[in-house]
C-alpha positions as CSV (number, residue, x, y, z in Angstrom):
1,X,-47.2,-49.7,6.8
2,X,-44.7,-49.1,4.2
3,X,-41.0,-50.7,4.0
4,X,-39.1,-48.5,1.5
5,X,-35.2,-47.4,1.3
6,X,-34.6,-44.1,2.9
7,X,-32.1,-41.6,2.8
8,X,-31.1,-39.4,5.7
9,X,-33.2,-36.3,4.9
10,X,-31.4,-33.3,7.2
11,X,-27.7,-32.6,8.3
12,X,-26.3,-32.8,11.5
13,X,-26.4,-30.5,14.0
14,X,-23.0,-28.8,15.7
15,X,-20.6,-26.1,15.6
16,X,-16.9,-25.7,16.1
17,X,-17.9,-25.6,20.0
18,X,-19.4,-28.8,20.2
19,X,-17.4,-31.1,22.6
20,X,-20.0,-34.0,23.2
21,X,-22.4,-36.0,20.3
22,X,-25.6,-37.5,20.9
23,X,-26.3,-39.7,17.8
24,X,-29.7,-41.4,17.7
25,X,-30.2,-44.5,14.9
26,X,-32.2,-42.9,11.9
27,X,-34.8,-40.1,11.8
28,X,-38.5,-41.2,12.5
29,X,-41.7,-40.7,10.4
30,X,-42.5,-37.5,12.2
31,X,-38.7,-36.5,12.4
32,X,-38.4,-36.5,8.7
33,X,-41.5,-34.7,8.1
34,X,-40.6,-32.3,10.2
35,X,-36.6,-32.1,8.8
36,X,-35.2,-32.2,12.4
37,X,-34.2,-34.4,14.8
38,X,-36.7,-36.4,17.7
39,X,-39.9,-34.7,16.1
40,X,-42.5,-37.0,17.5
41,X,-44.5,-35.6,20.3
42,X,-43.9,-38.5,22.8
43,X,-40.4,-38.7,22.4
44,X,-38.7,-37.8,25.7
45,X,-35.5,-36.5,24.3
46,X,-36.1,-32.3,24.1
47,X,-38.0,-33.1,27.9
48,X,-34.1,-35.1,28.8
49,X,-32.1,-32.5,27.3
50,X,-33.9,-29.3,28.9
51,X,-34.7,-30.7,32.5
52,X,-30.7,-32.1,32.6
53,X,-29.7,-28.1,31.4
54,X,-32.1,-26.4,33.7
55,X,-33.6,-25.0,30.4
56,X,-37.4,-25.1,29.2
57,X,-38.5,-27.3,27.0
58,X,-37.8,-25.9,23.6
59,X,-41.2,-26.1,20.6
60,X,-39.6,-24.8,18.0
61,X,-37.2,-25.4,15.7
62,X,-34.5,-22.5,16.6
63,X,-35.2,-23.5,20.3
64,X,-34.4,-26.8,19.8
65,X,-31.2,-25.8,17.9
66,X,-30.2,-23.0,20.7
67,X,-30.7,-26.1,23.1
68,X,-28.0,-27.9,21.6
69,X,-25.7,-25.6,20.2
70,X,-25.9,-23.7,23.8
71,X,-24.9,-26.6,25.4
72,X,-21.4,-27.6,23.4
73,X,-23.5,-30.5,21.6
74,X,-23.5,-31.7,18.5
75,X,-26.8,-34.4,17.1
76,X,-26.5,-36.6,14.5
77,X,-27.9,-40.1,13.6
78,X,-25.6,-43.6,13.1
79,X,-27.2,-44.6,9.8
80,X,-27.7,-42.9,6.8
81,X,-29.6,-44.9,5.1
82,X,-31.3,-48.4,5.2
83,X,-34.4,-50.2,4.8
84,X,-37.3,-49.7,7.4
85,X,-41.4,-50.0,7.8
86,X,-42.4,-46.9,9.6
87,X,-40.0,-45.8,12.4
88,X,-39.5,-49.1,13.7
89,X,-36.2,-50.0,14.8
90,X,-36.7,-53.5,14.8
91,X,-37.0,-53.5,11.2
92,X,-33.9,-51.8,9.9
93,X,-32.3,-53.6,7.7
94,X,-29.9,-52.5,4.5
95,X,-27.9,-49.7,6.6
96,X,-25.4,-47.8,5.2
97,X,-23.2,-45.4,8.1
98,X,-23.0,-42.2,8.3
99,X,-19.8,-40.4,8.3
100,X,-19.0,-38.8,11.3
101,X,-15.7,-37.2,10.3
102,X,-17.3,-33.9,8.7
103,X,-18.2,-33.6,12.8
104,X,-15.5,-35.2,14.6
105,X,-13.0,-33.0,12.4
106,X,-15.2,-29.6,12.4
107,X,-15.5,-29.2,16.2
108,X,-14.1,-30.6,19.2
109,X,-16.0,-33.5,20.1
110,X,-14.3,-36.2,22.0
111,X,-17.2,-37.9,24.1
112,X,-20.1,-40.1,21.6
113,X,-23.8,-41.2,23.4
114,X,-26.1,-43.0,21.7
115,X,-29.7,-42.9,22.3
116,X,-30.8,-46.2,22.4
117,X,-29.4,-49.6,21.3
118,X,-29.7,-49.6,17.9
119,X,-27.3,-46.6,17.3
120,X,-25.0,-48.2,19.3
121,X,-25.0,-50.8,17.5
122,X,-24.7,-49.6,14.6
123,X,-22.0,-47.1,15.8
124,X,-19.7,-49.8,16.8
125,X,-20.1,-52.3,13.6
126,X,-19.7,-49.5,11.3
127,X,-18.3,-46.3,12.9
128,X,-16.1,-47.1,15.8
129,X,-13.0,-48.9,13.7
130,X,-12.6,-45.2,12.1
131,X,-12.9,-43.0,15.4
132,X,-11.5,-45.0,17.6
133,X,-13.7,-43.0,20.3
134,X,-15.7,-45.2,22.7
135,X,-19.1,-44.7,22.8
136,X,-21.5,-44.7,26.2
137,X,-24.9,-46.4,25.6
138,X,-27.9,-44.8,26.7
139,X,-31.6,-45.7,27.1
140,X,-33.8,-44.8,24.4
141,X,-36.0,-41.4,25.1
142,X,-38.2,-42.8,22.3
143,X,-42.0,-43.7,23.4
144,X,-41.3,-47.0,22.8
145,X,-39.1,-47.8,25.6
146,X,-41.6,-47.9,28.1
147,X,-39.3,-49.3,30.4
148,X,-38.0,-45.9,31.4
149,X,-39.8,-43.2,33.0
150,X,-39.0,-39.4,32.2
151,X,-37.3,-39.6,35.7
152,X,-35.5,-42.0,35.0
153,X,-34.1,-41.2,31.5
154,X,-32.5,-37.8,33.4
155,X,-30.9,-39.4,35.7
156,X,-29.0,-42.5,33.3
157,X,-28.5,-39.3,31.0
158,X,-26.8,-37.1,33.5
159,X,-23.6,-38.9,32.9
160,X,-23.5,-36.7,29.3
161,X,-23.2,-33.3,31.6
162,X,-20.0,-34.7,33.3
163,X,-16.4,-33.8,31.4
């Protein structure tokens, strides 16, 4: 597989309602070729977010995007750009932040989760000192993290219904 700089291919997802942001590390393979976020089939995170909303799981697009936006959340990833073979976190290397502020500033966010370690991480080498807003670490829903049953995923992410 491939190592190659990569640029953060999509925008973030929220609107002026969004009180709560999930940030995952950097897009997959199958997340950039599809432009949106958690696009490969085994990853547990559109099966987390639906069962923890009492929603179905959304297939499309718009679903996926009515999921979030229904539910006063906002997605968005920690890095925007770095070095990496294939979608493997261990091999990020060269990252450069994102800037949260466009979100932070255009809705009412005040509670950060990040999927998995790696955009924690990152989040609070590079993007805590300008928030200030603690972050909560959750497990990665990636199918990598085998650790963690889909049972188990809902309940550690229940915490992100609570205000």
């Amino acid at each position: 597989m491939e190592t190659k700089n990569i640029v953060h291919p999509f925008p973030p997802l929220f609107d002026k309602n969004s009180s709560t942001l999930i940030l995952g590390s950097f897009p997959s393979v199958k997340s950039r070729e599809n432009m949106f976020f958690y696009g490969h089939p085994q990853n547990r995170f559109w099966k987390v977010i639906a069962a923890l909303f009492n929603e179905r799981v959304p297939e499309t697009v718009d679903e996926k995007k009515k999921l979030i936006l229904g539910n006063a959340l906002a997605l968005w990833d920690s890095i925007h750009s770095c070095t990496v073979t294939g979608s493997s976190d261990s091999s990020v290397k060269d990252v450069v932040p994102n800037d949260i502020s466009i979100i932070i500033n255009g809705s009412n966010v005040k509670r950060i989760f990040c999927n998995g370690a790696l955009s924690y991480k990152m989040y609070k080498k590079y993007i805590y000192p300008s928030t200030n807003i603690e972050a909560v670490k959750l497990p990665s829903t990636s199918p990598a993290n085998a650790a963690y049953s889909l049972e188990r995923l809902i309940s550690e992410w229940d915490k992100i219904k609570a205000l």
